[in-house]
VMD Tcl script that builds the backbone (N, CA, C; Angstrom):
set m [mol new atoms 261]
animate dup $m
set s [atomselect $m all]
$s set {name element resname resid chain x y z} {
  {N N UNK 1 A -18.740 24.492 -14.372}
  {CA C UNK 1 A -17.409 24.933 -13.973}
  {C C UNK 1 A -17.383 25.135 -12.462}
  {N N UNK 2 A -16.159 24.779 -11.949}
  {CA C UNK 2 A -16.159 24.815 -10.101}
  {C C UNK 2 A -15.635 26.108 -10.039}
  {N N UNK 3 A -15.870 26.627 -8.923}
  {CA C UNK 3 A -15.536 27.904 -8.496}
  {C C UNK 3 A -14.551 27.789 -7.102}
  {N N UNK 4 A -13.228 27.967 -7.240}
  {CA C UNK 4 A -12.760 28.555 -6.275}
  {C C UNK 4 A -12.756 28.908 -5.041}
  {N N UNK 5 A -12.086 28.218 -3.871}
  {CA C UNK 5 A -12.813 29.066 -2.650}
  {C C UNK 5 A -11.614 29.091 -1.388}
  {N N UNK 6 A -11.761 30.263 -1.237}
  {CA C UNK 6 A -10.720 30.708 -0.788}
  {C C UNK 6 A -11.391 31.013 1.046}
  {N N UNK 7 A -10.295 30.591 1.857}
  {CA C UNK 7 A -10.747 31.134 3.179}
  {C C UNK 7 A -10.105 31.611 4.289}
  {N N UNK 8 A -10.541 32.600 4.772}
  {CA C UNK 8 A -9.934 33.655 5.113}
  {C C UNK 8 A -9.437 33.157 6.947}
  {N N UNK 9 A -8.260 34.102 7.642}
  {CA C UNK 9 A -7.822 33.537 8.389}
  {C C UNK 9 A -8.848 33.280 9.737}
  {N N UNK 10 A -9.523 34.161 9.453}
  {CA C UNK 10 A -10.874 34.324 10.564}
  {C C UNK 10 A -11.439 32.584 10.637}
  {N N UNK 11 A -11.449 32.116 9.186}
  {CA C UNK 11 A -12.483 30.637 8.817}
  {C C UNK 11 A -12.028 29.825 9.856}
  {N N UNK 12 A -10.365 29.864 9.341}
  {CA C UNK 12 A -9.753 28.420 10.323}
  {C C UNK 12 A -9.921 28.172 11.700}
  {N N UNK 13 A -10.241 29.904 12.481}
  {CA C UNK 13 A -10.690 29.539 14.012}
  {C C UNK 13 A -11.544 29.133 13.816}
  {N N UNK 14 A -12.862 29.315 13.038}
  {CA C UNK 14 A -14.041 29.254 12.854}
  {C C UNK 14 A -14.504 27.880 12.896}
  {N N UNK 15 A -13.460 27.404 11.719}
  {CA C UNK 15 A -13.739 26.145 11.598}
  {C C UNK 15 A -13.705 24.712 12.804}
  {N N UNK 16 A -12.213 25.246 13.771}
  {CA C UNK 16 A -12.998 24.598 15.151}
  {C C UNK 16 A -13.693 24.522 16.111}
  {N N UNK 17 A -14.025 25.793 16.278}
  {CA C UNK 17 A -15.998 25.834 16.739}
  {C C UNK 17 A -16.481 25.391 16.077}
  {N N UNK 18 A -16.771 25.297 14.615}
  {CA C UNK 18 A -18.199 24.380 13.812}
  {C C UNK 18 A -17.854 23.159 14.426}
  {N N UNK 19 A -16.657 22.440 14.529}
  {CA C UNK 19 A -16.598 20.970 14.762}
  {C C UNK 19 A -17.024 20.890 16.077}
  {N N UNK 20 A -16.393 21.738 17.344}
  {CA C UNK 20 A -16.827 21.274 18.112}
  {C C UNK 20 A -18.610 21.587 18.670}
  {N N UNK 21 A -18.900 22.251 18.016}
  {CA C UNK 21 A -20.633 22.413 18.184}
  {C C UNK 21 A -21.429 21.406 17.354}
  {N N UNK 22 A -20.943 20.051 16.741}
  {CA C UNK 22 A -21.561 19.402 15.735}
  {C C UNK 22 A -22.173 19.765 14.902}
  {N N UNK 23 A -21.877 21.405 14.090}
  {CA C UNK 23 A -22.166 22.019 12.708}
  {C C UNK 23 A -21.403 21.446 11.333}
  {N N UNK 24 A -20.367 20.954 11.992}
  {CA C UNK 24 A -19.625 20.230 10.834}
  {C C UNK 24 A -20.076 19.928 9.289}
  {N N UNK 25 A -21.105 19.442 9.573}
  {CA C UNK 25 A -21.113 18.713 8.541}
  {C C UNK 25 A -22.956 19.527 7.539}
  {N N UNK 26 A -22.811 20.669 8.500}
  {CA C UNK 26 A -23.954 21.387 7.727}
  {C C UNK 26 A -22.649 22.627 6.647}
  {N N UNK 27 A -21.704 22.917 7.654}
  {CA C UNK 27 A -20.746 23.952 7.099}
  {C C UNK 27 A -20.390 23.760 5.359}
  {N N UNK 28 A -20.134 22.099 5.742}
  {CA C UNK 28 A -19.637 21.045 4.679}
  {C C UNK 28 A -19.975 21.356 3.706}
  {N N UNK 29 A -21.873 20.695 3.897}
  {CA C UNK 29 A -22.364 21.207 2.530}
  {C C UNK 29 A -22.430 22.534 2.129}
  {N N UNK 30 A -22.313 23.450 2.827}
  {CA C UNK 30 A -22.119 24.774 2.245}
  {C C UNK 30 A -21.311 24.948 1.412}
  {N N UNK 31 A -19.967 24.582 1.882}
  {CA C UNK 31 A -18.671 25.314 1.162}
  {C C UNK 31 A -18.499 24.418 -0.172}
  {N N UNK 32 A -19.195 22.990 0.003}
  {CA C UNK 32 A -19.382 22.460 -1.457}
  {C C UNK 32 A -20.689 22.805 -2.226}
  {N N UNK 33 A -21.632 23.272 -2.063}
  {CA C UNK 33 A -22.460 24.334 -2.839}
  {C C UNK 33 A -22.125 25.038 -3.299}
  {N N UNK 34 A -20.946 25.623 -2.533}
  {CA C UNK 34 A -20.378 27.442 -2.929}
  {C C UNK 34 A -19.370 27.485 -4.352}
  {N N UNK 35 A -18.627 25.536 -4.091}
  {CA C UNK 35 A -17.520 25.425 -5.138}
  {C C UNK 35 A -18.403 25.105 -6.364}
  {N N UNK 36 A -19.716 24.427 -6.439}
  {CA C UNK 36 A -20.607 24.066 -7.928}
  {C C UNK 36 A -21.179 25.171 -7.997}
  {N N UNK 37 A -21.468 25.858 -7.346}
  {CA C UNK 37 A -22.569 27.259 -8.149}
  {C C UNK 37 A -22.658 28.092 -6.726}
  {N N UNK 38 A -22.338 29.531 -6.667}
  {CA C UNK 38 A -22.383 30.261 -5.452}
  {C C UNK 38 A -23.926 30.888 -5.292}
  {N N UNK 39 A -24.302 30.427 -6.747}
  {CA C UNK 39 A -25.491 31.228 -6.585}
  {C C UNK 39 A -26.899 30.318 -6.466}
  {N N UNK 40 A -26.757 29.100 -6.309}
  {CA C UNK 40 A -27.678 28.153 -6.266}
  {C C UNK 40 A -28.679 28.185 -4.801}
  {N N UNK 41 A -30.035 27.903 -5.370}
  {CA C UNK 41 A -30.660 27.525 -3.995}
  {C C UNK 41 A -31.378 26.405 -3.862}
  {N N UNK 42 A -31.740 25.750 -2.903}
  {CA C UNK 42 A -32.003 26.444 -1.534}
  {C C UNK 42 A -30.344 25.520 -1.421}
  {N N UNK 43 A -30.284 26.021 0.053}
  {CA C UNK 43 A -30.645 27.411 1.032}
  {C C UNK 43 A -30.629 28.355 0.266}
  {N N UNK 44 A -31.236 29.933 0.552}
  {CA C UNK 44 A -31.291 30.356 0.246}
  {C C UNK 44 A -30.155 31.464 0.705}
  {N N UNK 45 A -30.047 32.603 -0.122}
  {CA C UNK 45 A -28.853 33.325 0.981}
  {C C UNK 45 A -29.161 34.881 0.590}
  {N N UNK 46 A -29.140 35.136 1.426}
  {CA C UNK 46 A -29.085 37.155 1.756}
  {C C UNK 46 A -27.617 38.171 1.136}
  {N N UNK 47 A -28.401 39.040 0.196}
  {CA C UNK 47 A -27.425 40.259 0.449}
  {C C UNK 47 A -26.995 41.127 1.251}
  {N N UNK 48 A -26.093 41.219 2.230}
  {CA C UNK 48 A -25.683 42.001 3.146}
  {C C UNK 48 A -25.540 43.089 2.800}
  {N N UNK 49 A -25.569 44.266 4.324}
  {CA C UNK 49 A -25.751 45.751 3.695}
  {C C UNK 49 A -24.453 45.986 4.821}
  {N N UNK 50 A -24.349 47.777 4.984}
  {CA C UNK 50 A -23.576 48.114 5.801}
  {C C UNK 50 A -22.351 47.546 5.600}
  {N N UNK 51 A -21.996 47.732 7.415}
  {CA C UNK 51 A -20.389 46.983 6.759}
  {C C UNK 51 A -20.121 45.938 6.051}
  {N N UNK 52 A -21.130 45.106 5.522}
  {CA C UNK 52 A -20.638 43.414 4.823}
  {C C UNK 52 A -21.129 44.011 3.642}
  {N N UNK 53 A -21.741 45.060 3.587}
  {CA C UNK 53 A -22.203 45.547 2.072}
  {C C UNK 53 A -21.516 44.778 0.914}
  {N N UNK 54 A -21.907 43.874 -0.520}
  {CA C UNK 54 A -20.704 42.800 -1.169}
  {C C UNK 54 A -20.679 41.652 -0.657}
  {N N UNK 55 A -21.167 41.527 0.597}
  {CA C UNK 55 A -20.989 40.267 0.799}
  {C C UNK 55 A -22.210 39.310 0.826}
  {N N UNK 56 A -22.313 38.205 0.902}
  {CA C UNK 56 A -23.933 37.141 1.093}
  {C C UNK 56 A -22.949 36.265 2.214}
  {N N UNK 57 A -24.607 36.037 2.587}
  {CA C UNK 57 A -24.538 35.297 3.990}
  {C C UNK 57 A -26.035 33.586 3.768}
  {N N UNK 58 A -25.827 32.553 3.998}
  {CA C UNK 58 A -26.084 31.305 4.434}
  {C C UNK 58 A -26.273 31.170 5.535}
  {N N UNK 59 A -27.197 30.806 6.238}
  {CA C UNK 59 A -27.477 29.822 7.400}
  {C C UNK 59 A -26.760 29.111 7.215}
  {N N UNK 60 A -25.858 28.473 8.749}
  {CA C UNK 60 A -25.426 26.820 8.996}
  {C C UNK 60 A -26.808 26.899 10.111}
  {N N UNK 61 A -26.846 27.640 10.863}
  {CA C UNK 61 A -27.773 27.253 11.947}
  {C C UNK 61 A -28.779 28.092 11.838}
  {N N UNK 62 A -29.617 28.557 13.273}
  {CA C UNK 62 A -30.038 29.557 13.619}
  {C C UNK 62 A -29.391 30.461 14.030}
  {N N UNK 63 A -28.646 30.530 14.770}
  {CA C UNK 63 A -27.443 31.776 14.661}
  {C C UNK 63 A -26.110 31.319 13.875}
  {N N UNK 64 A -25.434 31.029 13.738}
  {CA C UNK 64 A -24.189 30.380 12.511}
  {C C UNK 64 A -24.629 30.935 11.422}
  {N N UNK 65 A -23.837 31.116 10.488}
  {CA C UNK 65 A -23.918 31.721 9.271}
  {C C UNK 65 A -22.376 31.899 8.356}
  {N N UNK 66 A -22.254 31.347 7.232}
  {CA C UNK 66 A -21.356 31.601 6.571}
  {C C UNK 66 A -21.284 32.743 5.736}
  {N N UNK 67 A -20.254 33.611 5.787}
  {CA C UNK 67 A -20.435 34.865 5.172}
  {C C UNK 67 A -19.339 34.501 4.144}
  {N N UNK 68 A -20.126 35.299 2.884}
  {CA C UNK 68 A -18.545 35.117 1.615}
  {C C UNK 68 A -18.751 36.372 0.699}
  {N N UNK 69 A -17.895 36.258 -0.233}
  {CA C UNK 69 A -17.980 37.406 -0.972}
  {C C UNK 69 A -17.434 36.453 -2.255}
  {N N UNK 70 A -18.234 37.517 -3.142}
  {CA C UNK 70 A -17.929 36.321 -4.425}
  {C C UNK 70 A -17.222 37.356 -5.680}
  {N N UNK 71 A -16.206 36.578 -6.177}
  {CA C UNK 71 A -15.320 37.579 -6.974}
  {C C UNK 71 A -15.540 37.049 -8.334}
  {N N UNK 72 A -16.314 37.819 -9.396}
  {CA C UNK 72 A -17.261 36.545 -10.734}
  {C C UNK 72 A -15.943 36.513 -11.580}
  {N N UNK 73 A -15.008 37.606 -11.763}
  {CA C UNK 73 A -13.834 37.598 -13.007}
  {C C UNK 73 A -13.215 36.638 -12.644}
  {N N UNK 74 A -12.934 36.173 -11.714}
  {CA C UNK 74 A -12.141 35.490 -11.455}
  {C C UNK 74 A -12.803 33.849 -10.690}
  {N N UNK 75 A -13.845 33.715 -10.960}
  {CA C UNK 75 A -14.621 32.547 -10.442}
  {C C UNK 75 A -14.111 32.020 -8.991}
  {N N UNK 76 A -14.094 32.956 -8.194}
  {CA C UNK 76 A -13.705 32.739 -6.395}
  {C C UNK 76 A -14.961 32.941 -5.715}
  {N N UNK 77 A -14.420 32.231 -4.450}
  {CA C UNK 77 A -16.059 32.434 -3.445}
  {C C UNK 77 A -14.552 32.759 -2.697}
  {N N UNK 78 A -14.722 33.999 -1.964}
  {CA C UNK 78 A -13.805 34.647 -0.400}
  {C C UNK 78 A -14.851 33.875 0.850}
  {N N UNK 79 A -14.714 33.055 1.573}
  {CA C UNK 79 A -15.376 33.265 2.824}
  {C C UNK 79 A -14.833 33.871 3.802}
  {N N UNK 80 A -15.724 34.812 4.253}
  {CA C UNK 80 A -15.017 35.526 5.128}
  {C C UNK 80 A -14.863 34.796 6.944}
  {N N UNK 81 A -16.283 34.579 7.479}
  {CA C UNK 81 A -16.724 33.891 8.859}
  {C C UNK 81 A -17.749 32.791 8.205}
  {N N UNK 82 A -17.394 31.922 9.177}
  {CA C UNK 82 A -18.169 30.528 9.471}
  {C C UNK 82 A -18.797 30.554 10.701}
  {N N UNK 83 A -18.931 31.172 11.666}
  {CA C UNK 83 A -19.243 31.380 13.229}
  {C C UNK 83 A -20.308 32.951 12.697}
  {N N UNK 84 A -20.417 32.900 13.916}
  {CA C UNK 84 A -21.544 34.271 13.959}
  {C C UNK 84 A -21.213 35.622 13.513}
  {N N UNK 85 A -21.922 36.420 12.998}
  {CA C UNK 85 A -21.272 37.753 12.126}
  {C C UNK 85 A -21.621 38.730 13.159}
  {N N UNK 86 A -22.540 38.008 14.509}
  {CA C UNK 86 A -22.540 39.662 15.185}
  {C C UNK 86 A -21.735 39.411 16.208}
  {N N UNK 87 A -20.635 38.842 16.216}
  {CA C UNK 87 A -19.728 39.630 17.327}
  {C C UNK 87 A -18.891 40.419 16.708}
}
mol reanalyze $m
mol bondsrecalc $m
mol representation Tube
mol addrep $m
C-alpha cells in the first residue's frame, strides 16, 4: 500500500535549493521511498528529539536532510524541511 505525502510550505522553498545544489535527484529517491514504505532501509533514518521530538530525519547529503513526520491512521508521510534542520 502507498503512503501519502504531504509537503509542507517550508518544502517548496526547499525544493529550489535541492535543484539548484544538484541534490535533486537524491531528494527524489527519498520522497519515493517515503510513498512505498516510510519505514524501509537503507538509508537509514533517525528519531528526532527536542523540538522535532515525532519527527525522523534522512540524509540527502552530509548536511541536507529530509525531515518528516509520519501520521500511521491515516497512512501520510508530513515532510516538514528538505534543506538543513539547523537553521
Amino acid at each position: 500500500m502507498t503512503w501519502q505525502v504531504i509537503l509542507s510550505r517550508q518544502v517548496t522553498k526547499d525544493a529550489k535549493k535541492i535543484a539548484q545544489s544538484g541534490l535533486k535527484p537524491q531528494a527524489q529517491k527519498l520522497l519515493t521511498l517515503l510513498t512505498e514504505n516510510p519505514y524501509s532501509t537503507p538509508p537509514p533514518y533517525e528519531k528526532l528529539v527536542g523540538n522535532l521530538q515525532g519527527f525522523y530525519s534522512r540524509r540527502i547529503s552530509i548536511q541536507h536532510r529530509l525531515i518528516y513526520r509520519i501520521i500511521e491512521a491515516e497512512k501520510v508521510v508530513h515532510i516538514l524541511r528538505m534543506w538543513t534542520h539547523y537553521e
